[in-house]
Structure formats: C-alpha cells, structure tokens
C-alpha positions in Angstrom: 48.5 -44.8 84.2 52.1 -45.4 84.6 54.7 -47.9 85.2 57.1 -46.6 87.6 60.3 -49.5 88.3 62.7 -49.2 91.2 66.4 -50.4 90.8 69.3 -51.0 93.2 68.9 -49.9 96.8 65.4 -47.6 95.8 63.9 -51.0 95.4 65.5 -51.8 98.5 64.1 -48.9 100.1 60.4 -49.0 98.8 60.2 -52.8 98.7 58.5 -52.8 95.5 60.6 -53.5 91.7 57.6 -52.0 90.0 54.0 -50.6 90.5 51.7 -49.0 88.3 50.0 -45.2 89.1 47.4 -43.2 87.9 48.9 -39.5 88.6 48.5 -35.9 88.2 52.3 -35.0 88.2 53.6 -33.1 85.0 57.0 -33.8 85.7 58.9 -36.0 86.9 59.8 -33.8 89.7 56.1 -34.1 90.8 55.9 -37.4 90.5 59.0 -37.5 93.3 57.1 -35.3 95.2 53.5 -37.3 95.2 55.9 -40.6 96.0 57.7 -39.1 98.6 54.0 -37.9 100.4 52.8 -41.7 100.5 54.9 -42.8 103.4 57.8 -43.2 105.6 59.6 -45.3 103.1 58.8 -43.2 99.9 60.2 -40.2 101.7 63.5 -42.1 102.5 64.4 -43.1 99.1 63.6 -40.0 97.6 64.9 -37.8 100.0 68.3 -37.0 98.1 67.5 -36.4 94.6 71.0 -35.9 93.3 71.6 -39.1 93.9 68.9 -40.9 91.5 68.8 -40.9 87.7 65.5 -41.0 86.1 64.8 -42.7 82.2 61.6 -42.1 80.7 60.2 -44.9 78.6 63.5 -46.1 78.8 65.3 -42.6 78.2 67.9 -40.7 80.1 65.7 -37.5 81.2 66.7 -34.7 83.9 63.3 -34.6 86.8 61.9 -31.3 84.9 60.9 -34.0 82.0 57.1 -33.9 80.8 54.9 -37.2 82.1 52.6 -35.8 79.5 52.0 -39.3 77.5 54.6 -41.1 78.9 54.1 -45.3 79.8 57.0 -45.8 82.5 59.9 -44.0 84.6 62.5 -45.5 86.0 64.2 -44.9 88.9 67.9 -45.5 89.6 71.6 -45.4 91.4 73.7 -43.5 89.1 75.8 -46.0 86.8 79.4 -47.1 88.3 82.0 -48.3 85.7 83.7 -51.7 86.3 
C-alpha cells in the first residue's frame, strides 16, 4: 500500500488531499499512468506531466523513481519563489 497526497490545483482537480493504493506500478511513471486510467478527472490532472513535481517519502525524485518499498508520493505544482 501507498499514500499518495495531492497539492495545489491537483487536489483541486482530483478532489481528494490524500488516498491510499495498493498498486503494481514500479515507477512513478506507472503510477501516473494507472491514475490517469481511473477516470475523467485523473486523466485531467495528469495529463501534462512537465508540469507536476513528484517527492518520494518526502524526497524530490524525477517519475522514472522506483515504488519498490516506498510509503508515500506526493504530487505537486512546481515551487514559485515569493
């Protein structure tokens, strides 16, 4: 199982902060993919992933990152200064 947390407008989008999956994905790129197959508004916030960040257990990672163990991703705008 894993914890998978939406921020910003990807919260917005899926209407969830936070929900827990049992998954197959190896990376995090499959885990996009698996999301964006459940429905209409999975496929909307992932459907431009250049502009999402990803941490895994609460680490910067690129989407080609192992799952393999890991307890949560994260799912986010990129970071504006200010």
């Amino acid at each position: 199982m894993i914890d998978v947390l939406y921020f910003a407008w990807v919260r917005e989008r899926i209407g969830l902060p936070k929900e827990r999956l049992d998954t197959s994905a190896a990376t995090v790129a499959d885990l996009v993919v698996e999301l964006a197959a459940r429905e209409e508004r999975y496929a909307l916030a992932f459907s431009d992933t250049s502009a999402l960040r990803v941490a895994v257990d609460q680490e910067l990672a690129d989407f080609d990152a192992p799952l393999d163990g890991v307890r949560e991703v994260a799912f986010f705008p990129p970071m504006t200064g200010g």
